[in-house]
N, C-alpha and C positions, 0 to 999 in steps of 0.2 A: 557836925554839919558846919560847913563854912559859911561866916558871918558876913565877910570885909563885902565893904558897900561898893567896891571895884572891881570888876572880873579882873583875872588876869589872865595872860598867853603865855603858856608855854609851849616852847620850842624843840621837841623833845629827839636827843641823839640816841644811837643805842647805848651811853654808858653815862650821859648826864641827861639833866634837865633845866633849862635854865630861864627864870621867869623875868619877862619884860611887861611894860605896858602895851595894852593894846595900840596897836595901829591902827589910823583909821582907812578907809576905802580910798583907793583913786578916786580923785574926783573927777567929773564929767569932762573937764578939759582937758585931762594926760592924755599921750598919746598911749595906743594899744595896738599889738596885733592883731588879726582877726582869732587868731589860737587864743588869744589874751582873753576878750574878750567873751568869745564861749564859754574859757574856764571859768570867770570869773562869775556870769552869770548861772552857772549853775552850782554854785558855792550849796552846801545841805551843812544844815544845824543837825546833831544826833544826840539828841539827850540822853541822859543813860548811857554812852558811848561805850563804855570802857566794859560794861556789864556785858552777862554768854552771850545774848542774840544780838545786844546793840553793835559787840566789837563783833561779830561775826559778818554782821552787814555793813559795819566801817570797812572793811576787809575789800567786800563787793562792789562799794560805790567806788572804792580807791582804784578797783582792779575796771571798773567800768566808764574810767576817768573823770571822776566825779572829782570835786575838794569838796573835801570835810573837816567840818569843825565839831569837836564833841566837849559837851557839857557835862560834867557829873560832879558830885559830890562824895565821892566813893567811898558812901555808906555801906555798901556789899562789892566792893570793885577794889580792884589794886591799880595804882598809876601805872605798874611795871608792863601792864598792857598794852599803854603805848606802843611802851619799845617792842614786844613782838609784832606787833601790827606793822609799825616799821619792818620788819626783820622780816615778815610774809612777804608785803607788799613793796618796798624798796620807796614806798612812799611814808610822808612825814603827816597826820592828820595835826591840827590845832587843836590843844588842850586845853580847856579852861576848867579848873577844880573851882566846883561853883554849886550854890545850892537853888532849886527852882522856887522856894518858897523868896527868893531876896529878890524882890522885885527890884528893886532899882541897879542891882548888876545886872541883873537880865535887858533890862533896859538901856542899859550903858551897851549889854552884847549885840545888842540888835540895832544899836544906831552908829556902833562901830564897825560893823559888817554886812553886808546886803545878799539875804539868802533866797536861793531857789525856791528853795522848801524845807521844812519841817519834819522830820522823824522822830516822834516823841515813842520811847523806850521808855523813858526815868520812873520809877515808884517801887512803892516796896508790894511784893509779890506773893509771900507766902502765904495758904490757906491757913496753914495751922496757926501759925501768928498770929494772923487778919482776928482769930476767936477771942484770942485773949486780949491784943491792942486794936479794938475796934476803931475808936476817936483817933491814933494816930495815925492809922489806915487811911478814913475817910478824908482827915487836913490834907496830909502827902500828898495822898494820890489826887485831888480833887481839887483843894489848891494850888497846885502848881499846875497843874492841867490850865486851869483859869488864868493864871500868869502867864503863859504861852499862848493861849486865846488871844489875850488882851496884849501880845506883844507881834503876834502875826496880823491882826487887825491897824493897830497902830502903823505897822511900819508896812503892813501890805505885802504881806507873805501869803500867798492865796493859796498855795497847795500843803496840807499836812497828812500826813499817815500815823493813827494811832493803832498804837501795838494793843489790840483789845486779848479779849481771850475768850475759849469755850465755855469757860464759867457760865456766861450772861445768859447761856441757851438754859439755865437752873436746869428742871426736874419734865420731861418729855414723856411723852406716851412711846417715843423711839429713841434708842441709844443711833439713829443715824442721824445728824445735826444737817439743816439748810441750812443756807441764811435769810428764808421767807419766813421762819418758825416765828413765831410771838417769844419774846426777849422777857429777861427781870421776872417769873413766876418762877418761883421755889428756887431761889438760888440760896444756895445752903452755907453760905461764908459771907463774912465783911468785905475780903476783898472780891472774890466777885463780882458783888452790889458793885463796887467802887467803879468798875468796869463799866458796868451798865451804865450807872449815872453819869459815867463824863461820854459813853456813845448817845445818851440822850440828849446830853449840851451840847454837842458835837452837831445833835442835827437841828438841837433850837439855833444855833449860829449860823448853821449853813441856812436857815428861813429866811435870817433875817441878812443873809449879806451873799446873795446869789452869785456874786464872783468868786467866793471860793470852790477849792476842789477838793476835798477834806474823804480820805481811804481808811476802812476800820478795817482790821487786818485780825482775825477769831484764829488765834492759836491753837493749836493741841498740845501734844507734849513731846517738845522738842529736847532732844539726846544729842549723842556723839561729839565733836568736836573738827575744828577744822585738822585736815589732814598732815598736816605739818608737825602737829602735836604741843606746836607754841601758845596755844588760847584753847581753852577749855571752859566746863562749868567749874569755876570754885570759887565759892561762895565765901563772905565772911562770916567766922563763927559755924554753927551748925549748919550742914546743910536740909536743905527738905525734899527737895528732888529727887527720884531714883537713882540717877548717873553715880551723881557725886557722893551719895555714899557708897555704893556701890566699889567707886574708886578708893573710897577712904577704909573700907574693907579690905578691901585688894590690897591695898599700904599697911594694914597692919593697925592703921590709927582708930577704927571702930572697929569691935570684937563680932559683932555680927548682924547681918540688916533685919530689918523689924519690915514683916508683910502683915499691913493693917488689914487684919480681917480675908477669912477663906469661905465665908459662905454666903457670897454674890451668889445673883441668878445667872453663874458663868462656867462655861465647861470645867477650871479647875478649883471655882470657886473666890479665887483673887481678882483683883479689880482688872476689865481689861483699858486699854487705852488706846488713843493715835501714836503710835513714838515716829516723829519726825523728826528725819538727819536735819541738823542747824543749821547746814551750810544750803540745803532744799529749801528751808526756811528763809535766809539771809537775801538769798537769789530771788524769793519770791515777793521782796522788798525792793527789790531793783525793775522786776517786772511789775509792779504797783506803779511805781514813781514813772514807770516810759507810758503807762496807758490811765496818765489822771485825765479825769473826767469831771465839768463843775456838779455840784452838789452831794450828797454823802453816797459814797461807793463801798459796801460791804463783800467779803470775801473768806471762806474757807481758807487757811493754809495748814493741811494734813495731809495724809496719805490716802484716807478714804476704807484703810483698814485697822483691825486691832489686835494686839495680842495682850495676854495677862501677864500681870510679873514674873509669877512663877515662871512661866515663856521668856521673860526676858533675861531671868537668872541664868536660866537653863541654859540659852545662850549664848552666854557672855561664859561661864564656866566650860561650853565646845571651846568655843575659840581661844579662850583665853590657856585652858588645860588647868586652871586654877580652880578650887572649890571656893564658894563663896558662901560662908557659913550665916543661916538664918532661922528668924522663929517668925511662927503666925501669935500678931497682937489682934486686941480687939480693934474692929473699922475705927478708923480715925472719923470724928467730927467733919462733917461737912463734905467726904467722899461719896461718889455716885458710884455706881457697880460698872456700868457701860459707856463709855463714850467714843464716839471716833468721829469722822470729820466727813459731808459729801465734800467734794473736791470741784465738782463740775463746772462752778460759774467761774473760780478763777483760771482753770485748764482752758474754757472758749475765751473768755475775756481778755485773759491777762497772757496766753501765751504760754503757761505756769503749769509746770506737772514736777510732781517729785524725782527724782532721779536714782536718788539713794537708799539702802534699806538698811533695817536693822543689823546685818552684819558687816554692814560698811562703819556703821555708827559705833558699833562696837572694836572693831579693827583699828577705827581711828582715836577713840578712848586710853586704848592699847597704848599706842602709840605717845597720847599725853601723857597716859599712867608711866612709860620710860623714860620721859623728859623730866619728871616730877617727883621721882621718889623718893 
């Protein structure tokens, strides 16, 4: 994790990267265009930038004419992300390799820049992790969450969108999720919890400082990859997500996928899930940020269906024509047999409906899998 007590900007081409110090903002007496002026005021912080969903929505804002600036410390990211996001978008976001827990580079980032709003992605995600590294779970994600608080308040950044997840809905009488459910009962992992706890600070903040506009954004389980096949899921180190081993199967580089546990109360017995295309996802972060609203605004982002692994394997070996060699293990810790997403308040609210399916997700997998081999 990076220490230095100075953000820094990088500038990034597609075949260098070259670091400067921050610049600071025009001040109020330059002149500006009116064009100037728009962009500039809608300038967006992306934490976790470089990460599957954050650079998937850096993609979107850039394609939606947004500027971005993304944060990360790429704990689980590669810089080289940049440059395909350059490469997709013909546009250059600002990179600052930065950790959330350094508060006073944060501090420095925030009073060298003047942002629209807030997209917080950054923390560490895994469930099966979360079991073994409780305590480094809760500081990550929790702490730095707090440092972003205390730096949108400070500098009066009033609108944020937290990347939450389906976890917080824990253990239901229905595998079909609102978001009226009652939150935080039987949530079966660390990280999880961690979720829950910073959408519960999320809304002691927003009590106490009614000009913000602060969107919790309950994921399911987002796949595929943007269609270009330049940015994908790959993780550093082991992955935990279905896609990417999956892909590292496919590669050759894992001998065969491990399906935790077959005897769910599910037609084939394997866990089923929402698998939501990323880029449905990405777009559904662009459709948040046009209809913020003050106080805390919660929303499904899924599909509203599910299918089980075994379904997904099945799949991906149609399309692909590839066999993809597996065994059933015992349920992994802290897995639920059912989950999937209703969909409905952010379809009337936000405008938002999925577009893509699973065999798009998978087509477009393909596609990274040939760029990547």
């Amino acid at each position: 994790m990076a220490e230095c007590g100075v953000a820094t900007r990088h500038h990034v081409s597609p075949t260098s990267v070259t670091i400067v110090k921050c610049a600071p903002p025009p001040t109020p007496t330059e002149a500006f265009s009116c064009h100037d002026i728009i962009t500039y005021m809608k300038k967006i912080l992306v934490t976790g930038g470089t990460g599957f969903i954050g650079s998937h929505t850096v993609v979107e804002l850039l394609n939606a004419g947004y500027d971005v600036d993304i944060i990360d410390n790429l704990c689980n990211s590669k810089a080289s992300v940049i440059d395909k996001i350059l490469e997709i978008t013909g546009k250059k976001p600002t990179f600052y390799q930065q950790d959330l827990l350094n508060q006073p580079a944060l501090d420095q980032l925030f009073q060298t820049n003047e942002y629209y709003a807030v997209m917080h992605f950054a923390g560490l995600k895994s469930v099966s992790e979360s079991q073994s590294k409780p305590y480094e779970y809760h500081h990550n994600n929790i702490v730095s969450t707090l440092n972003i608080i205390k730096c949108t308040l400070e500098y009066k950044v009033n609108r944020l969108i937290f990347s939450s997840s389906a976890t917080v809905y824990g253990t239901q009488d229905s595998p079909e999720c609102f978001e009226s459910m009652t939150t935080g009962q039987g949530i079966t992992n660390p990280y999880g919890r961690t979720k829950y706890f910073i959408e519960e600070i999320l809304k002691d903040v927003s009590a106490g400082h009614p000009e913000l506009s602060i969107t919790l954004l309950r994921y399911f389980n987002p796949i595929g990859n943007h269609p270009s096949g330049l940015i994908g899921e790959d993780p550093n180190g082991i992955p935990n997500n279905i896609m990417p081993v999956i892909i590292r199967v496919a590669q050759g580089k894992i001998a065969k996928l491990k399906v935790f546990g077959n005897d769910y109360d599910t037609p084939d017995g394997t866990g089923q899930r929402d698998f939501i295309h990323v880029v449905d996802l990405a777009k559904g972060h662009i459709a948040a940020l046009k209809h913020m609203q003050k106080g805390v605004n919660i929303y499904n982002l899924g599909t509203g269906t599910a299918n089980s692994v075994l379904e997904l394997i099945y799949s991906f070996e149609r399309i692909s024509g590839q066999k993809i060699p597996y065994e059933i293990v015992d349920r992994r810790p802290g897995d639920l047999g059912a989950v999937w997403a209703n969909p409905a308040k952010a379809n009337a609210e936000l405008g938002w409906k999925t577009q893509l399916t699973i065999e798009d997700a998978i087509t477009d997998t393909l596609q990274y899998l040939k760029l990547h081999q």
